[in-house]
N, C-alpha and C positions, 0 to 999 in steps of 0.2 A: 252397644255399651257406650256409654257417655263417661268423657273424660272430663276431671274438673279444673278450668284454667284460674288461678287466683292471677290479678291483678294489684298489688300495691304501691303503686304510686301513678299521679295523674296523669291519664292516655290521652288522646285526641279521639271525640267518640266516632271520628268519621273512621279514624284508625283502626278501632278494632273491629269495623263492619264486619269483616270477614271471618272475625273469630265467631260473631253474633247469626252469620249466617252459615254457620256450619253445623251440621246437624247433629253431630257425635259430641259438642263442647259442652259444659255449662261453664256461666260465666261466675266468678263473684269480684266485685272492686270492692276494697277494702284499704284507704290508703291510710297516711300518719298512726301507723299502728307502732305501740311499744317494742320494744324486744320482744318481749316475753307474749305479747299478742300475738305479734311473727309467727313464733314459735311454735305456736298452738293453730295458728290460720293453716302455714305450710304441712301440716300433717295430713293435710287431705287434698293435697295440689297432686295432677299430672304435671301442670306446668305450672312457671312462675313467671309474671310479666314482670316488669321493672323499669324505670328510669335510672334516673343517678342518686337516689334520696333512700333509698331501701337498700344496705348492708347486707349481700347475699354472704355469709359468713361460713366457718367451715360448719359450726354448730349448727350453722338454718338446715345445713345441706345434710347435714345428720341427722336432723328430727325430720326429715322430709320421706319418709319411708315410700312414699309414691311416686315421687318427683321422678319427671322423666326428660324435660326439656325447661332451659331457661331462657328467657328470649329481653336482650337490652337494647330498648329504646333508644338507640342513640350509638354512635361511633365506640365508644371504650368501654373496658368491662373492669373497669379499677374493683367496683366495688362490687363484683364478684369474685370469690374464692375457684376460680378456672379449674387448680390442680387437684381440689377436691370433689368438685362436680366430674372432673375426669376418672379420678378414683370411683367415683360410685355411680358411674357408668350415665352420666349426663348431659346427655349437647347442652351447648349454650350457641347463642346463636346471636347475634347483634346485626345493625344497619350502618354498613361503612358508608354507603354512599346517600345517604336520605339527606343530610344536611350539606350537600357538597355547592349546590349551585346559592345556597343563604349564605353560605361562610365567603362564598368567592365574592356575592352580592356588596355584604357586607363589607369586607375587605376594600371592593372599590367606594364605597360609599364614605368609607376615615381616607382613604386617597386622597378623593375631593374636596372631603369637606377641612383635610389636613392643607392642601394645597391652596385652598380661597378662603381659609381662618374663618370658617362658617359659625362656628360654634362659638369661637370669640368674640365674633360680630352680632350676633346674636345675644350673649350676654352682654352687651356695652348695652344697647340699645332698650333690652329690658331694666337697664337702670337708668336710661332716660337719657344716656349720651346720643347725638347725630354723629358720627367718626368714621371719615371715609377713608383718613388717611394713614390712620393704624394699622386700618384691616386691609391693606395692597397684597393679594395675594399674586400667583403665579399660574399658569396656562399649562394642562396637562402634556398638551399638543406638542411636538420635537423632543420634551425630555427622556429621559431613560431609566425603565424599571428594571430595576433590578431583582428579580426572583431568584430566591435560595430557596428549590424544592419543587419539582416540577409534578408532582403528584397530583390526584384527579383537581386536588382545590387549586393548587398552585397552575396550573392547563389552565382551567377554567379562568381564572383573574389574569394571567397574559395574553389571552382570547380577548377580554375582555376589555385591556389594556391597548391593545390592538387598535379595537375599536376607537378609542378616544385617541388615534395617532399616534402614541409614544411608541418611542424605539424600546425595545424588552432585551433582557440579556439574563439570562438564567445559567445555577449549575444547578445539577442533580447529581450523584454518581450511579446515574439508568441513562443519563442525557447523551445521545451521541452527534456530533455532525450532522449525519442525515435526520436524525428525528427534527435536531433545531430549524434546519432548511424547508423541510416540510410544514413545520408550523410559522414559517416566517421567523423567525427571532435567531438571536445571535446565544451562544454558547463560552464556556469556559471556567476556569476557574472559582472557586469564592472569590479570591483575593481577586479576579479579573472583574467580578461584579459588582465586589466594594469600590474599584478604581475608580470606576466609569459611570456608576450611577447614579442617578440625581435623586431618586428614590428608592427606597430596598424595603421589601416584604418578605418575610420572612414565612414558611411553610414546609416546614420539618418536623417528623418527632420527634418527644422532645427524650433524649437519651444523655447517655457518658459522653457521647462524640459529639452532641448538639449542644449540649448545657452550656450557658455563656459562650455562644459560639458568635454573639456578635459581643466582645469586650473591649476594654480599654486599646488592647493592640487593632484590632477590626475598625474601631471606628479612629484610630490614628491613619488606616491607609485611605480612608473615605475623602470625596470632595468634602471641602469647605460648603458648609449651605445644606449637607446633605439630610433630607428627610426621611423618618422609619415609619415601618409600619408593623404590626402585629398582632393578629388574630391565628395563630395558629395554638402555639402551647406557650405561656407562662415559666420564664426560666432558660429561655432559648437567646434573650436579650437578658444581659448583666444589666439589672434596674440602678444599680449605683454609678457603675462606668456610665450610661447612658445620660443622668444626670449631669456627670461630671461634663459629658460633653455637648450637653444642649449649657452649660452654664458659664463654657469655654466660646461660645459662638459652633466647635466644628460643627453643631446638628442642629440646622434650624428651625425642627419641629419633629415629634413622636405624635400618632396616633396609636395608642394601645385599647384590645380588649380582655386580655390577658397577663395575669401577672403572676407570678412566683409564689405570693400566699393570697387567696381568697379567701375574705373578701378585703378588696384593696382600698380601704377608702383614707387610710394615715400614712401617706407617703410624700416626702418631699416632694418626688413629680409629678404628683399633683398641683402644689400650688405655683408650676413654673405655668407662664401664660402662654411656654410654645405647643404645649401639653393638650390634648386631647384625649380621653379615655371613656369608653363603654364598658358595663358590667358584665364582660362576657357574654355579648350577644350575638356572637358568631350564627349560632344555630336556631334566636330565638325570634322564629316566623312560623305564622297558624300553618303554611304550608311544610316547611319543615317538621313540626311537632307531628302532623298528621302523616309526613311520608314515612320518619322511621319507626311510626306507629304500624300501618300499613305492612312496611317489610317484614316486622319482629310475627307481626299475627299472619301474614300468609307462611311465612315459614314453620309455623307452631300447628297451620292447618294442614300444611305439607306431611308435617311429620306425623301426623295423626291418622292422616290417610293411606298411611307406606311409601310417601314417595320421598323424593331427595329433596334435602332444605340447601337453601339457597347461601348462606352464609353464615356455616359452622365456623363457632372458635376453635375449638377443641377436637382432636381425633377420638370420632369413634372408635370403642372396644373392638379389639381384634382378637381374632379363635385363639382359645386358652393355648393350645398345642402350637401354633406359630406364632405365638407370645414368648414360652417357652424358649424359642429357638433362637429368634431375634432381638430379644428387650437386651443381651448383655451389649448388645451392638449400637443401641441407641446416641449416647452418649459419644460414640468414638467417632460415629455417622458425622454427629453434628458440629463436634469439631474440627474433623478435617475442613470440611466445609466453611469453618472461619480461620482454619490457619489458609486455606488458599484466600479468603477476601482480604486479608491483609497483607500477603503476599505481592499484591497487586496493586495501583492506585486508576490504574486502566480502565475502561467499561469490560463488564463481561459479555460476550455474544452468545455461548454456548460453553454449556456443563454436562461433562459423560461422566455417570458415577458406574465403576466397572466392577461385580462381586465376582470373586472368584471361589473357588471350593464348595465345603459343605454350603453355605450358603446361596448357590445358586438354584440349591431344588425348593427354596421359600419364595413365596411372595412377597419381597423384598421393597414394597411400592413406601413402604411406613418409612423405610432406613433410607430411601431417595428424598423423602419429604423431609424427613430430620438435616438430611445433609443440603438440602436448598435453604433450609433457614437458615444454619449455620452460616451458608453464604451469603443470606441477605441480611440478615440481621447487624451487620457493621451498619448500614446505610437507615433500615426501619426500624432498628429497635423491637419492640413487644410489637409493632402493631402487626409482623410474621408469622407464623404459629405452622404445627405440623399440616393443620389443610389448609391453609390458604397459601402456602412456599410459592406450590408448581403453579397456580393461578395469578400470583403476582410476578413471579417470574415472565411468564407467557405477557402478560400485561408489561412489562420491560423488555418484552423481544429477547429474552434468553434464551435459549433453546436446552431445554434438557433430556440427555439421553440417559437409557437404564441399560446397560450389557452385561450379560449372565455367560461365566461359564465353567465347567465343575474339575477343568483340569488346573492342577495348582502351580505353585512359583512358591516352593520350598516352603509354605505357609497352610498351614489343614483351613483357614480361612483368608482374605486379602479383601481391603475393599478400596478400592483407588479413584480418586478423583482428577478429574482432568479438565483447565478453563479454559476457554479461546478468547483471546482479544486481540485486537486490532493489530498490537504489536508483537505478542508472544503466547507460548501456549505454556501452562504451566500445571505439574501435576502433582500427585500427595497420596503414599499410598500407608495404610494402617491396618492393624492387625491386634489379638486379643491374646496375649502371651498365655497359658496354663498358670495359673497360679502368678502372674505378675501383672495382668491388665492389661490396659491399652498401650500402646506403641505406635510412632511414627516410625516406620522403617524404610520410606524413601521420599525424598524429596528434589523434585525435576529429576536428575540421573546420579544423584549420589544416596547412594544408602546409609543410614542415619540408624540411631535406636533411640527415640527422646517420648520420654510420658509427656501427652497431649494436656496439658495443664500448665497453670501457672501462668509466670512472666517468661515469654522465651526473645531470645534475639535472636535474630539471622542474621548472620552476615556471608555476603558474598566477596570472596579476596583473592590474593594469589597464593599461590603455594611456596612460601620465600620461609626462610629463618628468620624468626625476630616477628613475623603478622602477629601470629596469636599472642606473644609477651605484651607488645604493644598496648594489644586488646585488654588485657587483663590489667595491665599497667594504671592505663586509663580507666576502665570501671573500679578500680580502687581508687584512684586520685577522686571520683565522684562518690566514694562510698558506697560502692555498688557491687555487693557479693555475689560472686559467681556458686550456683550451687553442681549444675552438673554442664558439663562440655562434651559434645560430639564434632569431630571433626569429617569429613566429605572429600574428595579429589580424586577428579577425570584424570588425570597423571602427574607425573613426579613434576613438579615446578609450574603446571598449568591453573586451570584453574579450580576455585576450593571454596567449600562454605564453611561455616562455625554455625552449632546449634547451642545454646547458652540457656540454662535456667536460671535465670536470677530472684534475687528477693525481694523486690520491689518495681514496680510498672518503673520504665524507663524515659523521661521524657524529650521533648523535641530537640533541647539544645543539646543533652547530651546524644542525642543519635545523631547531631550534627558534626558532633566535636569525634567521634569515632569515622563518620566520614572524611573528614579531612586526614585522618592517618595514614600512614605510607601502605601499599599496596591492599586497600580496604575499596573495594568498587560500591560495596550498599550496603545500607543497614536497613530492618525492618525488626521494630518493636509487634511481639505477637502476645498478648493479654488472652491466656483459654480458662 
């Protein structure tokens, strides 16, 4: 039986060798089709190739009655409908890593050509000026990169960095002590790599926690003279602050390939001359085009043949009957999992998610993966998903354990998590009330009853008269309504938490100003 792989948008033909030399495929390319072309192409696909130019939409994915895998060219699946391909039972599959050594390539290439005003000098000179003394640039060699993001691109360009002798200093929240020692470089903070850096590249994605994460206040703590860089996502540098401060003297030059709205060709920093920009060509090299051409079609041949594809988005369908059992758990899974990563500002080393009750006679492996995203997801954003958790996890030296067992703790189900770090262990356990839903009902050693949603605060304090009024005192002087309160405590006068649902995300200065109040040890803003 011959399956038929539609292709619409343009591959690398060395890319799809493999689709071509498989014997069960037909091929068809068919690209810049209308919608409604789409529409009527996809009705006969097994598979659907794609780049970034073709709108896999919820409607493509519902006239596709045969559709059985979708395979994206390239790092992100923006313009795939994921949730609805998961609905009707279809892998997607992309190539995280095809473009990883272009992007890092590239990356070093606005470094350099940012650092010895290449591009500047080069435009003088095709207008006919000789200008030796305009374009004085600087020596990569003793300065210090700074890396925000130590993932596979961000490894690669401080490897890379290395090479041209710069001192490197990277955060990540995966980055430990020993992993920096091992790769040579120094560790710490953002704020420790804005200090110190003569250069900052930037390689995160781009989320709630990254957007304008280098702003007006970011580039206030930077040397004088300091240079950016950016090829990662678009929105991760405030393009106006940045302005403001290549126009102040602090930044004395940006290399950008990415920006906020594409395509970027009407923006003031453009016409500053510290300014260096490419149209987004992180990824674009004949070798690139053609590797995560390559990965999307061996994975499409994978799947064709019965075996396992190398790099699902998406969780394959699992047996209707332990579906059944475990979908009401999904959601409670995944939250725990991000009320402990906020819980923490620590690395994680190791996560034991422990089920207890009816729950331990299921295969519980879905509800471990849901609660690894949860926990990574502060730090990756979308690029986490239910299969890739335990794999990027492992890839960060987390160590994840599963423990199963069917004698209860006052609960017909429990699923408790527990993190290790360096400094403290910390754990979170939840449960599915009859008729009320989800529930936190313990946190570290105090027992709690709070729905997993919403804005919640934690605070850790003492057990005095007058802490919680304080608390509440204060969150009304900020206009900050309390909607539900849980109170916690190991004994009478020691120590106590507060659980808080409020109506509105809570921000820095005000978690600041609740730290300073009399018998308050910590606060922690938790967004479910």
């Amino acid at each position: 039986m011959a399956f038929h792989v539609l292709i619409t948008d343009p591959l690398s033909e060395e890319g799809i060798q493999p689709l071509r030399q498989a014997e069960n495929l037909e091929i068809t390319i068919v690209t810049d089709l209308s919608k409604e072309a789409l529409l009527q192409e996809v009705k006969y696909a097994d598979a659907l190739l794609v780049r970034s130019q073709t709108q896999v939409s919820r409607d493509v994915i519902e006239a596709a009655s045969n559709l059985k895998i979708i395979g994206r060219a390239g790092v992100g699946v923006d313009n795939i409908d994921v949730e609805a391909a998961t609905e009707h039972g279809i892998i997607v599959v992309n190539a995280p890593d095809g473009n990883t050594n272009s992007a890092a390539e590239h990356t070093i290439a606005m470094l350099t050509a940012l650092a010895r005003k290449i591009p500047q000098a080069f435009n003088s000179l095709k207008m006919g000026r000789w200008d030796r003394k305009t374009y004085i640039g600087v020596e990569l060699k003793n300065k210090t990169l700074g890396v925000i993001g130590l993932g596979r691109i961000g490894a690669e360009v401080a490897a890379r960095a290395k090479g041209q002798r710069m001192n490197v200093i990277a955060y990540d929240p995966f980055l430990t002590e020993e992993k920096a020692q091992k790769m040579g470089i120094g560790f710490g903070t953002v704020d420790d790599v804005l200090k110190v850096a003569d250069f900052i590249t930037v390689h995160t994605p781009l989320m709630k926690e990254t957007r304008h994460l280098l702003n007006e206040e970011a580039f206030a703590k930077m040397k004088d003279g300091v240079q950016i860089i950016n090829c990662a996502r678009g929105g991760i540098i405030d393009e106006e602050a940045l302005y403001d401060a290549i126009q102040s003297g602090k930044v004395a030059g940006a290399a950008l390939d990415v920006f906020e709205t594409e395509p970027f060709v009407d923006h003031p920093l453009l016409t500053l001359p510290q300014v260096i920009a490419t149209p987004h060509l992180g990824a674009s090299t004949v070798e690139a085009q053609e590797s995560v051409a390559v990965d999307v079609s061996m994975d499409v041949v994978s799947f064709f043949n019965g075996e396992a594809v190398r790099n699902p988005v998406n969780l394959p369908s699992v047996s209707k009957e332990v579906l059944a059992k475990i979908a009401p758990f999904f959601t409670l899974a995944e939250k725990l999992g991000a009320f402990l990563s906020r819980l923490t500002d620590d690395v994680i080393e190791e996560v034991t998610i422990k089920y207890t009750g009816e729950l331990a006679n299921y295969d519980v492996r879905a509800l471990t993966r849901n609660t690894v995203k949860g926990l990574l997801k502060r730090n990756l954003g979308s690029h986490v998903n239910d299969v890739n958790a335990k794999f990027l996890a492992e890839r960060f030296d987390i160590k994840v354990n599963e423990h199963k067992t069917t004698t209860g703790k006052g609960f017909l189900n429990l699923i408790t998590v527990e993190i290790v770090t360096a400094n403290a262990i910390h754990h979170v356990s939840g449960t599915l009330l009859n008729g009320f839903g989800a529930r936190i009902v313990k946190v570290d050693d105090y027992a709690v009853d709070v729905i997993p949603e919403g804005h919640l605060l934690f605070i850790k304090h003492k057990d005095q008269p007058g802490a919680i009024g304080r608390v509440g005192t204060l969150l009304a002087e900020k206009n900050i309504n309390i909607a539900t309160m849980q109170v916690g405590r190991s004994t009478i006068g020691g120590n106590a938490i507060m659980m808080l649902t409020v109506d509105n995300h809570v921000e820095q200065a005000e978690l600041a100003s609740l730290t300073e109040l009399v018998d308050i040890y910590e606060v922690k803003a938790i967004d479910l």
